[in-house]
Z-matrix of the N, CA and C atoms (Angstrom, degrees):
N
C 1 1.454
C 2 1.526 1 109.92
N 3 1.485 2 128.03 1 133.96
C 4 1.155 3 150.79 2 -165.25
C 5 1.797 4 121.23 3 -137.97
N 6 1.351 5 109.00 4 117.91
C 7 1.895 6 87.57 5 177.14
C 8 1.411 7 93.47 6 -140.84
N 9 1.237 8 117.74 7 165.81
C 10 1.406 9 124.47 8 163.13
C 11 1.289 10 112.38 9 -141.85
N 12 1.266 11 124.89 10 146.80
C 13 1.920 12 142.60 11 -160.71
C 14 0.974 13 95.79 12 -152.28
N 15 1.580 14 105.54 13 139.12
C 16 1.764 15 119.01 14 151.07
C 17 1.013 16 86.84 15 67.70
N 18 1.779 17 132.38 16 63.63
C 19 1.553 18 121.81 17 136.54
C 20 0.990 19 121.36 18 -91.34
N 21 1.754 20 132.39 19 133.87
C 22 1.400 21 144.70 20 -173.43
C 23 1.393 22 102.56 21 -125.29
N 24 1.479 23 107.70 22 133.06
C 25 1.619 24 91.32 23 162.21
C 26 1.786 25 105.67 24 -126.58
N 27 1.478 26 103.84 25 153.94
C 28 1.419 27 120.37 26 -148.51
C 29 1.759 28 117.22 27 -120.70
N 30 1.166 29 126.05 28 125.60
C 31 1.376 30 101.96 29 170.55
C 32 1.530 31 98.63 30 106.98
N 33 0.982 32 146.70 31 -41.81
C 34 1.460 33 136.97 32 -140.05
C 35 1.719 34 98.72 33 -82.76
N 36 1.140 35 115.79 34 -15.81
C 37 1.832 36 88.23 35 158.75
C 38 1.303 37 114.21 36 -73.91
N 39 1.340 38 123.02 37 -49.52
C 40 1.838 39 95.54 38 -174.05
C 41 1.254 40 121.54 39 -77.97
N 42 1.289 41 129.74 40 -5.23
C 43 1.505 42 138.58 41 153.43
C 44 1.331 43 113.82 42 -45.35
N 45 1.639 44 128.35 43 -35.11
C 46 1.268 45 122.13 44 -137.84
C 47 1.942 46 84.61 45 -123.84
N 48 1.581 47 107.52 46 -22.77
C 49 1.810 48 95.22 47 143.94
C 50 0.893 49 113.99 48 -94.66
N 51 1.159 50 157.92 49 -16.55
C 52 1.530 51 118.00 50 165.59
C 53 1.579 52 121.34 51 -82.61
N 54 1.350 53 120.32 52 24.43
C 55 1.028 54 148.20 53 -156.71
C 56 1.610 55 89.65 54 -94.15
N 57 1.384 56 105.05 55 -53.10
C 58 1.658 57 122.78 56 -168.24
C 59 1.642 58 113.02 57 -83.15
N 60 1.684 59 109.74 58 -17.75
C 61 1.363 60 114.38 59 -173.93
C 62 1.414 61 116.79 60 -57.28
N 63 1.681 62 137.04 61 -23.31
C 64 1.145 63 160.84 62 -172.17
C 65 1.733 64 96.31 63 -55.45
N 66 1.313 65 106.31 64 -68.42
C 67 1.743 66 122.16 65 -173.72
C 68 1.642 67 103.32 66 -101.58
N 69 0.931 68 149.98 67 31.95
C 70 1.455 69 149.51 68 -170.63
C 71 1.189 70 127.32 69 21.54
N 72 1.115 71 112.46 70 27.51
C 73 1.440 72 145.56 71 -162.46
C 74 2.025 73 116.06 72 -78.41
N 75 1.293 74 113.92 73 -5.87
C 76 1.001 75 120.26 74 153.93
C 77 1.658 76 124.57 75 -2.41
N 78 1.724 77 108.22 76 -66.81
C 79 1.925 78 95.98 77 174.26
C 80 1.284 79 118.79 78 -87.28
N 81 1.471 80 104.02 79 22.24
C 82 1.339 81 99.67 80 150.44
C 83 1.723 82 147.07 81 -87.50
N 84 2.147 83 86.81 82 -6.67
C 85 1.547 84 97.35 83 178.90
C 86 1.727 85 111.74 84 -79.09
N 87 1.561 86 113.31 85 148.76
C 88 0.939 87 102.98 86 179.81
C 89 1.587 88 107.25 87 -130.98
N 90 1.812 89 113.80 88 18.42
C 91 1.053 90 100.65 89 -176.70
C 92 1.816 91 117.09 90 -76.76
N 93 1.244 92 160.59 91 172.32
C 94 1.000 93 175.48 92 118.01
C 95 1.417 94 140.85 93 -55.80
N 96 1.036 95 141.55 94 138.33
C 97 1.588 96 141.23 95 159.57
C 98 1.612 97 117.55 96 -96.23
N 99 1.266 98 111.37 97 128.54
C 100 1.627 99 96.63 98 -166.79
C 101 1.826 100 76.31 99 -143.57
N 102 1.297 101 101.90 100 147.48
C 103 2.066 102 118.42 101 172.66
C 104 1.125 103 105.20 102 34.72
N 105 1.779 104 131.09 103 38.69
C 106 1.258 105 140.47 104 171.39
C 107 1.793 106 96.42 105 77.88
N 108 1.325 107 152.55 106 24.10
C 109 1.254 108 127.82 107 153.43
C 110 1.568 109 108.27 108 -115.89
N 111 1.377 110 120.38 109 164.18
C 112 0.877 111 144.20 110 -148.69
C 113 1.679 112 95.21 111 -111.92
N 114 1.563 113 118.58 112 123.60
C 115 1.631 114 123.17 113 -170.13
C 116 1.799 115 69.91 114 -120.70
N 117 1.540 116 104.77 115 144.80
C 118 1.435 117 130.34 116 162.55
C 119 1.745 118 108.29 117 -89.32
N 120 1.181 119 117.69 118 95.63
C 121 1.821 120 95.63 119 170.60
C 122 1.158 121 138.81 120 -52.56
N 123 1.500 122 141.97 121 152.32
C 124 1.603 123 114.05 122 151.71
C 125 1.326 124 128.07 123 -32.61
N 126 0.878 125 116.99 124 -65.27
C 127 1.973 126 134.62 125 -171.30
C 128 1.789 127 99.94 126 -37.48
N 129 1.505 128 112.14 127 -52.20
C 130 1.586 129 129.65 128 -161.42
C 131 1.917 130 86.73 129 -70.44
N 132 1.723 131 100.85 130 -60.62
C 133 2.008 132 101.07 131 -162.73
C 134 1.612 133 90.62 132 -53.08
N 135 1.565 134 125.92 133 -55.48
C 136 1.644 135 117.29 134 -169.10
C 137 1.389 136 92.98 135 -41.94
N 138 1.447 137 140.50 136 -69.46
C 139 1.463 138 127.31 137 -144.82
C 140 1.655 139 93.29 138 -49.88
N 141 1.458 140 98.01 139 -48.71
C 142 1.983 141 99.24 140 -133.02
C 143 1.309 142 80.37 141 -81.20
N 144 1.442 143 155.92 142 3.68
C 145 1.883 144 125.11 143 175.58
C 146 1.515 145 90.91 144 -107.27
N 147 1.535 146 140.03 145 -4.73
C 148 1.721 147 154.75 146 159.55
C 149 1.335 148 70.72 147 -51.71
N 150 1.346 149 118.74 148 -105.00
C 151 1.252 150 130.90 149 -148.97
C 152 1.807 151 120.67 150 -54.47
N 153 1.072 152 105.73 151 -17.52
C 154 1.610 153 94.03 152 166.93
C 155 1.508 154 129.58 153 -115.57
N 156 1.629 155 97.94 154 3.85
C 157 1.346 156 115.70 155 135.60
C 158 1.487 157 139.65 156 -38.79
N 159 1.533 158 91.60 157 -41.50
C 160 1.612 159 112.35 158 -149.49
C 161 1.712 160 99.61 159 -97.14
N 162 1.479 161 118.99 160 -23.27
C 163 1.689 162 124.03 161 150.24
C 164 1.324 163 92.04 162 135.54
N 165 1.585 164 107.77 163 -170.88
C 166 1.617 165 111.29 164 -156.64
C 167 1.914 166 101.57 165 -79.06
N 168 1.133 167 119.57 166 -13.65
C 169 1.880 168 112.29 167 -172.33
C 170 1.903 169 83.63 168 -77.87
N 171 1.152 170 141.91 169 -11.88
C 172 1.267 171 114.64 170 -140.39
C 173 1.722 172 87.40 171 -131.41
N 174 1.241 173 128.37 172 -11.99
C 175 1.308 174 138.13 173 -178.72
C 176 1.854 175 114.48 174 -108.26
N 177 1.273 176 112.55 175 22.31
C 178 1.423 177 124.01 176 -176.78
C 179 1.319 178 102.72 177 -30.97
N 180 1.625 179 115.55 178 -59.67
C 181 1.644 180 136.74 179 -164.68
C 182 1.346 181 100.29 180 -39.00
N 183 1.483 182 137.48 181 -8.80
C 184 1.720 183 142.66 182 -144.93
C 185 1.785 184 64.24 183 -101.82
N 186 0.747 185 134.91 184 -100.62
C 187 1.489 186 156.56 185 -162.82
C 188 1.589 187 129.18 186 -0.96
N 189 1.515 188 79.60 187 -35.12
C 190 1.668 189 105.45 188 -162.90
C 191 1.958 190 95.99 189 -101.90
N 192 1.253 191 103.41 190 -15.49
C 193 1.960 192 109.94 191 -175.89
C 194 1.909 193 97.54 192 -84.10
N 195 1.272 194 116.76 193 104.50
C 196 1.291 195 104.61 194 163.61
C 197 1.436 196 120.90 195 -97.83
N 198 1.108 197 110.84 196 -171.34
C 199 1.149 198 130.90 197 -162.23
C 200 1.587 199 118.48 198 -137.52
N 201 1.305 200 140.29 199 140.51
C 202 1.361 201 125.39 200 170.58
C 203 1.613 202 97.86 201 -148.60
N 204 1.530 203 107.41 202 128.00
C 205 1.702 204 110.27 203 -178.94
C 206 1.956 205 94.27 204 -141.45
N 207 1.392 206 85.89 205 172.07
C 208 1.534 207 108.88 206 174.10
C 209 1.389 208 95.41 207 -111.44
N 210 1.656 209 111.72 208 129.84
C 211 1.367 210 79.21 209 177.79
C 212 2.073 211 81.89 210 -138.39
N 213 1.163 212 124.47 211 142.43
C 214 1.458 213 125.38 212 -177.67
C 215 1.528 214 100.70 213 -120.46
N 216 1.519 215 108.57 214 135.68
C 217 1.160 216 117.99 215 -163.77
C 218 1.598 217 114.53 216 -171.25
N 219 1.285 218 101.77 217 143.70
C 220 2.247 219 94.55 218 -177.52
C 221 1.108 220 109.12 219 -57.99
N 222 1.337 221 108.19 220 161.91
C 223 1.991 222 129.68 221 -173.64
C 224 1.767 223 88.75 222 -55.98
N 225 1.555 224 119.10 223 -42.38
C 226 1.614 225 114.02 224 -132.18
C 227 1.709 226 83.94 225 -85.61
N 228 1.431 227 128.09 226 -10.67
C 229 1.419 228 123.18 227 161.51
C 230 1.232 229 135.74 228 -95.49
N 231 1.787 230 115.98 229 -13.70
C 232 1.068 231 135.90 230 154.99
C 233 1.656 232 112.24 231 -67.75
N 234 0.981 233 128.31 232 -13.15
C 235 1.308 234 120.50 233 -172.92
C 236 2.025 235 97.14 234 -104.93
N 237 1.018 236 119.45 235 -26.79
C 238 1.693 237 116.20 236 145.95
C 239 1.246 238 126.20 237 -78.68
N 240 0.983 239 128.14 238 17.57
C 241 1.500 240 152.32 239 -165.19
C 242 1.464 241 101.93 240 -105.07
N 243 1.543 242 118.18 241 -67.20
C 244 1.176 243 138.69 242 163.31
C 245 1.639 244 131.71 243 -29.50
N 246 1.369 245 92.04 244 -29.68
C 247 1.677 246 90.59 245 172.13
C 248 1.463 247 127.93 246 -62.12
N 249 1.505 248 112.17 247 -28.01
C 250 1.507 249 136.72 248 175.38
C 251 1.230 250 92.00 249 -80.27
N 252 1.561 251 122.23 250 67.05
C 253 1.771 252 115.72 251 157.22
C 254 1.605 253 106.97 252 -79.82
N 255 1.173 254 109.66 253 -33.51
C 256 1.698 255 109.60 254 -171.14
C 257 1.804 256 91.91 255 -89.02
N 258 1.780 257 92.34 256 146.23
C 259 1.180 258 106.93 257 -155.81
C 260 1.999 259 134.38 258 52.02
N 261 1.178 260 102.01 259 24.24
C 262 1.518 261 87.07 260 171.35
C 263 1.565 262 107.63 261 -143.95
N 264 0.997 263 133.75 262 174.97
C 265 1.754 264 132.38 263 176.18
C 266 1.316 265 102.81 264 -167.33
N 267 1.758 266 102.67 265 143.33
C 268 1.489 267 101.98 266 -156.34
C 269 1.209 268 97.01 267 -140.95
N 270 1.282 269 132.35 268 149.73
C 271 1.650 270 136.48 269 172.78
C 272 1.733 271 94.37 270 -127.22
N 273 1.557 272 118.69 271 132.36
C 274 1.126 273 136.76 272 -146.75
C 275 1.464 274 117.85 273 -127.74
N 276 1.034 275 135.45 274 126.35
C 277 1.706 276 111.31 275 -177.68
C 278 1.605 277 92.61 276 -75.23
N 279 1.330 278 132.94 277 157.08
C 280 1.279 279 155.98 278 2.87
C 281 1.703 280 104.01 279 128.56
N 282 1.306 281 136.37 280 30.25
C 283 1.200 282 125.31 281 -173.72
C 284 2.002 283 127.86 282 -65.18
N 285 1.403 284 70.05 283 -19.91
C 286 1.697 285 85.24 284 160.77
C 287 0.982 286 128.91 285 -60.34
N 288 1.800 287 113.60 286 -44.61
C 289 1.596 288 118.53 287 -167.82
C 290 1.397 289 92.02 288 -109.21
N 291 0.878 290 148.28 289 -9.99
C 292 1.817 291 135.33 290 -173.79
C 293 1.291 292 126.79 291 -125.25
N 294 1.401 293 105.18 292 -5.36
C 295 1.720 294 119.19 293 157.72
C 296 1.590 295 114.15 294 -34.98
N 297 1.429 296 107.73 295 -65.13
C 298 1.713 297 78.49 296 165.90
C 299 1.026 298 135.76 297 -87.92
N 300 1.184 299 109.46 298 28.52
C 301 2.062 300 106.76 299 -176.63
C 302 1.272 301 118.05 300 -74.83
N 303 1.509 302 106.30 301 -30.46
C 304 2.080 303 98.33 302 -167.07
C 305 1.736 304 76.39 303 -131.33
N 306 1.374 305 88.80 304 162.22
C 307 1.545 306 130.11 305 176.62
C 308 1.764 307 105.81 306 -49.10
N 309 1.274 308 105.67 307 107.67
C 310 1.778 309 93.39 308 171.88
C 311 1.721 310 111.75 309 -83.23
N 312 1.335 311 99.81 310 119.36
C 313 1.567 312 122.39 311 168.31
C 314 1.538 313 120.97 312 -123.67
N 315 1.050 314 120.18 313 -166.44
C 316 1.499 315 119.42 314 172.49
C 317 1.499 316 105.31 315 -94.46
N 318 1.537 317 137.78 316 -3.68
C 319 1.393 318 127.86 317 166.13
C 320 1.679 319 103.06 318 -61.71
N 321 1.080 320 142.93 319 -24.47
C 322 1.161 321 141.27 320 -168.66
C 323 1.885 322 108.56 321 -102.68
N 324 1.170 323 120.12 322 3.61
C 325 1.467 324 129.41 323 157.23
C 326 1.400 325 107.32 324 -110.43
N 327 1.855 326 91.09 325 163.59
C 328 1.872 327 102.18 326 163.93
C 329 1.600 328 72.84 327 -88.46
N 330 1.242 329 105.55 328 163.86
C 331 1.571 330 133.80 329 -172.69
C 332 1.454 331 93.09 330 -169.72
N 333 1.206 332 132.07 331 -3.38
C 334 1.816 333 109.39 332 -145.95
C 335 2.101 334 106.55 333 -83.51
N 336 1.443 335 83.80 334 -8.91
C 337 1.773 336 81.20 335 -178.44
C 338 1.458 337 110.18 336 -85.59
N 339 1.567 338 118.47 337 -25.02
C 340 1.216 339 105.22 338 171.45
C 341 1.518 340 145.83 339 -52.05
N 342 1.248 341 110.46 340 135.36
C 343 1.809 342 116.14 341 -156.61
C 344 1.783 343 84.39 342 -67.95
N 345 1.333 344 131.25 343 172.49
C 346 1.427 345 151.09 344 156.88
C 347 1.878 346 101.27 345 -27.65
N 348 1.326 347 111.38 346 -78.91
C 349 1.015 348 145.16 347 178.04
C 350 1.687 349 93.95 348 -20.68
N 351 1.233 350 119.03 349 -66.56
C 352 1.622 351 141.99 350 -155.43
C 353 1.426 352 108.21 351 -75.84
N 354 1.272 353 88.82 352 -40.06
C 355 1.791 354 97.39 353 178.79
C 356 1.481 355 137.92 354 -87.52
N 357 1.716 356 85.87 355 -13.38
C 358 1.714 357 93.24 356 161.63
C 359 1.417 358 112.80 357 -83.86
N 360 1.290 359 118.59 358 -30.73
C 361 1.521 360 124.67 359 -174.84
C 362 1.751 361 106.77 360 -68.31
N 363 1.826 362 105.87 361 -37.57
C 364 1.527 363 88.73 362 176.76
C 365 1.405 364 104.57 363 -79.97
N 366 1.493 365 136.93 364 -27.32
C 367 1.548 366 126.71 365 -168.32
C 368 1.399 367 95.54 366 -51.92
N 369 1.187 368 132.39 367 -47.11
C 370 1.932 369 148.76 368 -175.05
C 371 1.426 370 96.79 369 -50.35
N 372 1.029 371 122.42 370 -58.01
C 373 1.643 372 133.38 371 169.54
C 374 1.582 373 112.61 372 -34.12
N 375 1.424 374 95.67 373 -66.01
C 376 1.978 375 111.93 374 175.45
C 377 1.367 376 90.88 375 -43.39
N 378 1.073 377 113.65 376 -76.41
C 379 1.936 378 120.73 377 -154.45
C 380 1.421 379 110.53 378 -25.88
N 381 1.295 380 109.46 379 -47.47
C 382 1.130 381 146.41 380 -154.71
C 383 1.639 382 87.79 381 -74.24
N 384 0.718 383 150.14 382 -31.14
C 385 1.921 384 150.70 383 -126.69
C 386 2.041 385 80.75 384 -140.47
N 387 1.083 386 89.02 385 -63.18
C 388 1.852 387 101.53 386 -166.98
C 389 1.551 388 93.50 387 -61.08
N 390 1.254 389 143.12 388 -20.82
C 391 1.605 390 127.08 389 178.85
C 392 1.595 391 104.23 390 -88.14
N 393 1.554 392 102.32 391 -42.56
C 394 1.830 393 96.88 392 159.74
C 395 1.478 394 124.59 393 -22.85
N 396 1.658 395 107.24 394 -74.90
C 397 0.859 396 120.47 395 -168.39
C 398 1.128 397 121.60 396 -56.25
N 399 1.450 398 133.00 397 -60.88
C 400 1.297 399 144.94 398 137.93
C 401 1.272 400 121.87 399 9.83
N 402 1.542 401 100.34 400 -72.44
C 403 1.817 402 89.41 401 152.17
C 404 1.312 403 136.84 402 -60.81
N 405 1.329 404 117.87 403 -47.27
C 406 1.076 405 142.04 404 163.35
C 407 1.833 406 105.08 405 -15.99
N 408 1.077 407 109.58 406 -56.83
C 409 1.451 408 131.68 407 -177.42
C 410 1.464 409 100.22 408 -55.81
N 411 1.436 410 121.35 409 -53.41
C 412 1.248 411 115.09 410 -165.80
C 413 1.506 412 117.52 411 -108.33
N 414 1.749 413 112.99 412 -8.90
C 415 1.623 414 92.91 413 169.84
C 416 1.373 415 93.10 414 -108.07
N 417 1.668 416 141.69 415 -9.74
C 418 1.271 417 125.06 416 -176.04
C 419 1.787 418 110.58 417 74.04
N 420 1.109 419 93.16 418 9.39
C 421 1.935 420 101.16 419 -172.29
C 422 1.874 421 88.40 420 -62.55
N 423 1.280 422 99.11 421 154.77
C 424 1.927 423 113.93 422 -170.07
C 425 1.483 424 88.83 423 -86.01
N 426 1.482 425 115.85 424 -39.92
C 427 1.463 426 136.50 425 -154.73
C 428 1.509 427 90.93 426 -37.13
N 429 1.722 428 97.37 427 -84.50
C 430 1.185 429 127.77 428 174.20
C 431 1.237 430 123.54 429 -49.83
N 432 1.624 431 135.27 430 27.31
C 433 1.107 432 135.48 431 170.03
C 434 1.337 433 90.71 432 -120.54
N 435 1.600 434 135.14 433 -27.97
C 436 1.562 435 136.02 434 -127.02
C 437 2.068 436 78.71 435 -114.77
N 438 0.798 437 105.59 436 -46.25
C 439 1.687 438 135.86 437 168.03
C 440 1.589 439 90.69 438 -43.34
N 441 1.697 440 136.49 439 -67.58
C 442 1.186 441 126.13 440 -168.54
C 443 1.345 442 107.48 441 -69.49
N 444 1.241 443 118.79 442 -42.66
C 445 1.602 444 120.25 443 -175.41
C 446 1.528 445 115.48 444 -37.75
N 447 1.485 446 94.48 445 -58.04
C 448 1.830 447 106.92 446 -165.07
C 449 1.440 448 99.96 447 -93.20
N 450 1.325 449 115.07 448 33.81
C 451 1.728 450 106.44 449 155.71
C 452 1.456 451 102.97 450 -147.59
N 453 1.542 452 102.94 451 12.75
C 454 1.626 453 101.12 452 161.97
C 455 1.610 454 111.89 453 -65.73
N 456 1.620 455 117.34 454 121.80
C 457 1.342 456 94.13 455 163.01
C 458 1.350 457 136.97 456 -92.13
N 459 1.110 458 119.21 457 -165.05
C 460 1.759 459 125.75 458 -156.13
C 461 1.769 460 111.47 459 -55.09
N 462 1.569 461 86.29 460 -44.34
C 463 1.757 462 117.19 461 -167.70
C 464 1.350 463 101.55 462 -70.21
N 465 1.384 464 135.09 463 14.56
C 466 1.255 465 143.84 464 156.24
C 467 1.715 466 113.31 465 -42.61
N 468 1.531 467 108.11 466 110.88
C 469 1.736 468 78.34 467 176.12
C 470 1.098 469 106.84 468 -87.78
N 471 1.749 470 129.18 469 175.30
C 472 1.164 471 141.35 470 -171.50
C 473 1.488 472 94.18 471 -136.65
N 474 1.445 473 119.74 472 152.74
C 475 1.431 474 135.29 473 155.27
C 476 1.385 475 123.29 474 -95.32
N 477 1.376 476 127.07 475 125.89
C 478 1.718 477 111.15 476 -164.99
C 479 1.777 478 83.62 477 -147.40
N 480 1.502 479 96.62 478 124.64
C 481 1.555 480 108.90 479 156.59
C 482 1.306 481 104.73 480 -83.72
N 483 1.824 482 116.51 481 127.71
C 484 1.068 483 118.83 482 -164.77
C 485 1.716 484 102.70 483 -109.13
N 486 1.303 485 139.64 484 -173.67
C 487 1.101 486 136.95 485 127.54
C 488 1.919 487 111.19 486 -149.16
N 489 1.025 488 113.71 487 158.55
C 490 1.460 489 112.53 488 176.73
C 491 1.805 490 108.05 489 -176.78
N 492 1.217 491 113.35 490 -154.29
C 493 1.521 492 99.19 491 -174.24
C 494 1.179 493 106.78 492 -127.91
N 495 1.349 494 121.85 493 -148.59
C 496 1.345 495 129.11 494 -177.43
C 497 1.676 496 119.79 495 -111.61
N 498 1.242 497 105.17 496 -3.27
C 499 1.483 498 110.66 497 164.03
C 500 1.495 499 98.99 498 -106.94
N 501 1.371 500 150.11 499 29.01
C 502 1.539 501 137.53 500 177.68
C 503 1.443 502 70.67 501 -119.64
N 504 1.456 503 131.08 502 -70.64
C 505 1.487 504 133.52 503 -164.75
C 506 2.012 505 97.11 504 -47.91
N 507 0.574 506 100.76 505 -55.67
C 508 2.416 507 115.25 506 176.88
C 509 1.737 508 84.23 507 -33.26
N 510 1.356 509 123.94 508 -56.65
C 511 1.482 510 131.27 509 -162.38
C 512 1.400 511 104.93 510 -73.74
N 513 1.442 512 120.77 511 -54.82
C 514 1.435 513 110.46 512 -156.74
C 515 1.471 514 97.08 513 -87.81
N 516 1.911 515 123.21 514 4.35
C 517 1.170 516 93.58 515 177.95
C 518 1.720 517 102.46 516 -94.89
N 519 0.850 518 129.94 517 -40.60
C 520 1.503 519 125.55 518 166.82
C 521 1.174 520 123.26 519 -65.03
N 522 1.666 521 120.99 520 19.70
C 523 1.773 522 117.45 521 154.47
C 524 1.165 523 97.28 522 -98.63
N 525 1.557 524 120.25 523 -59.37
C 526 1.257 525 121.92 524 -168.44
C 527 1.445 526 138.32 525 -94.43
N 528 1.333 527 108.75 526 6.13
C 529 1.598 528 117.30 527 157.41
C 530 1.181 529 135.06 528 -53.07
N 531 1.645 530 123.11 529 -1.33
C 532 1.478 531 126.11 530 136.34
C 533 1.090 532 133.72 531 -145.41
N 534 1.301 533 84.76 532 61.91
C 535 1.850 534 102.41 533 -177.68
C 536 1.601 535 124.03 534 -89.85
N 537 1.091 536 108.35 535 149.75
C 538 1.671 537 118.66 536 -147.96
C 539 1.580 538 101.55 537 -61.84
N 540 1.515 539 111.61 538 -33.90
C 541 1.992 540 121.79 539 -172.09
C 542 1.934 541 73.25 540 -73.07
N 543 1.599 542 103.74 541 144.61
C 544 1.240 543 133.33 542 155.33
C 545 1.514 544 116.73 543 -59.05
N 546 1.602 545 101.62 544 -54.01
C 547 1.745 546 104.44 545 160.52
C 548 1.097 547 132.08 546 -41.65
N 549 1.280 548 145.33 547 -19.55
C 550 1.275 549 163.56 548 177.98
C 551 1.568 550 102.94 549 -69.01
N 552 1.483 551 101.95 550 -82.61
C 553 1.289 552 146.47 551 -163.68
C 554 1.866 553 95.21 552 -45.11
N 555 1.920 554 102.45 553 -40.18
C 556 1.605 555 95.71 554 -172.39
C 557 1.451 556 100.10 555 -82.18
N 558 1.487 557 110.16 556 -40.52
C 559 1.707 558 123.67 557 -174.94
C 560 1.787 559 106.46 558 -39.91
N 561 1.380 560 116.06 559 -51.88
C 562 1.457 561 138.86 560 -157.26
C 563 1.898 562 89.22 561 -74.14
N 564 1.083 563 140.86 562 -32.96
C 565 1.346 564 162.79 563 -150.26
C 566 1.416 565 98.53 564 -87.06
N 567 1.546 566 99.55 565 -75.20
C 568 1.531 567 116.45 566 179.48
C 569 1.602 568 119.11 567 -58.29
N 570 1.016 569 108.51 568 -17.27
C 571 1.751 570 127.46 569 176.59
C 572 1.381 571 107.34 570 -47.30
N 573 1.845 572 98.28 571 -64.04
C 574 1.249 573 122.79 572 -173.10
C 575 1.527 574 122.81 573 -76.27
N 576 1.909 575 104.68 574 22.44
C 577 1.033 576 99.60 575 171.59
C 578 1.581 577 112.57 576 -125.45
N 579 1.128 578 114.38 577 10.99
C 580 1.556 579 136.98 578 -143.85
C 581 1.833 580 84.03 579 -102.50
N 582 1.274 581 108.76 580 126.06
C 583 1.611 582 135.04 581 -178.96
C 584 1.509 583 92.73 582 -34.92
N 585 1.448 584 100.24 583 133.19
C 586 1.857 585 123.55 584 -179.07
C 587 1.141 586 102.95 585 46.99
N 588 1.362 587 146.83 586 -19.48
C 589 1.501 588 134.45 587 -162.97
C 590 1.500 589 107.37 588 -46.98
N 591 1.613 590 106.16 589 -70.95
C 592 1.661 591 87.02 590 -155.21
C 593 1.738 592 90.71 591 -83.79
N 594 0.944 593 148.08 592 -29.23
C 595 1.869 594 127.58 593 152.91
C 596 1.398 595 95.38 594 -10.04
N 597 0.882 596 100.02 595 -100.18
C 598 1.870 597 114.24 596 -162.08
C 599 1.313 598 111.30 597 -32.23
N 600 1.122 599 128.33 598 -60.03
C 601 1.822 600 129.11 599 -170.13
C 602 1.716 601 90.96 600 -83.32
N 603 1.342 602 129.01 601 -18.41
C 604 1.261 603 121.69 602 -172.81
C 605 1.604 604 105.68 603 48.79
N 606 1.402 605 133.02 604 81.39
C 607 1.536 606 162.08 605 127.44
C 608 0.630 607 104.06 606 -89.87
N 609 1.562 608 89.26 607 163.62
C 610 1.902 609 123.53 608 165.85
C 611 1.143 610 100.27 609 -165.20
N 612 1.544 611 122.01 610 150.64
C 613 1.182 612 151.32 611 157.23
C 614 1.818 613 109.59 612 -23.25
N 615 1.480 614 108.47 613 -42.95
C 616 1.268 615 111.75 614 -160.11
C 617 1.638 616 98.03 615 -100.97
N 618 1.105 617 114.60 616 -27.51
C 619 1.656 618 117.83 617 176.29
C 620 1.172 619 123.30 618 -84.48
N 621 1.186 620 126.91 619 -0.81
C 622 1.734 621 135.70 620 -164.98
C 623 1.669 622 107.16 621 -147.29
């Protein structure tokens, strides 16, 4: 399980002049701002899919376009997530401090591939975590908090305000556009739906 909320993307007018600073080419942009949004011109998309055609020294302008999403997702994809330390910064909910706050069930895991069979054995698992806590609540023992941690499993989702740009997103979509986790596969999807993205790098799902 994979979601993303509250994506904005930021910056891409002055990215898309200094885009032109190379050749001084400035009256050649023709994109605009009109009732506070941002119209991409022809003249500006010809430069910028030239230029990110032409490879990462020649597509800098990707760099300077950010991005900011919510994106909630299990530990066991957040921890491939992590490799993109350069270029990205993340503010995270808190599993330290709010582990015992709500009821552990399977609404708070991906679980969804599990057969019948699998999923009663992990709900047995929860119980197991949820009687912790329970106490947890009422003697405050560390034990029994330190006890929930290391039998949290992987499939934990997490909430992470993300931000990064459009050449880290350029990267993770051509590692992970057919990667074996399903999460990937939807993440890499949703990429290509995120304002100017695939305009600009000119992708698609079906071409890459």
């Amino acid at each position: 399980m994979i979601e993303i909320k509250n994506c904005t993307v930021s910056n891409i007018e002055n990215a898309l002049r200094g885009m032109r600073n190379p050749l001084d080419s400035w009256e050649k942009s023709d994109s605009i701002t009109t009732d506070g949004k941002f119209i991409l011109g022809p003249n500006d998309l010809k430069l910028a899919r030239k230029l990110c055609a032409a490879g990462s020294d020649h597509r800098k302008f990707l760099r300077q376009i950010f991005v900011s999403l919510d994106i909630t997702a299990p530990l066991y994809w957040w921890k491939e997530f992590d490799t993109y330390k350069v270029g990205t910064v993340a503010n995270s909910t808190s599993t330290m401090h709010t582990i015992h706050k709500k009821e552990i069930n399977e609404s708070l895991f991906s679980c969804e591939k599990l057969d019948a069979e699998r999923l009663a054995l992990f709900k047995n698992y929860l119980d197991q975590i949820e009687q912790l806590r329970q106490q947890y609540l009422i003697d405050k023992d560390p034990e029994l908090w330190i006890q929930m941690i290391q039998l949290l499993p992987s499939s934990f989702n997490q909430l992470r305000t993300c931000t990064m740009n459009f050449e880290t997103l350029l990267n993770i979509y051509h590692s992970r556009k057919n990667h074996k986790l399903s999460e990937w596969r939807q993440f890499c999807d949703m990429i290509l739906k995120i304002e100017y993205f695939d305009m600009i790098a000119e992708i698609s799902s079906q071409s890459l």
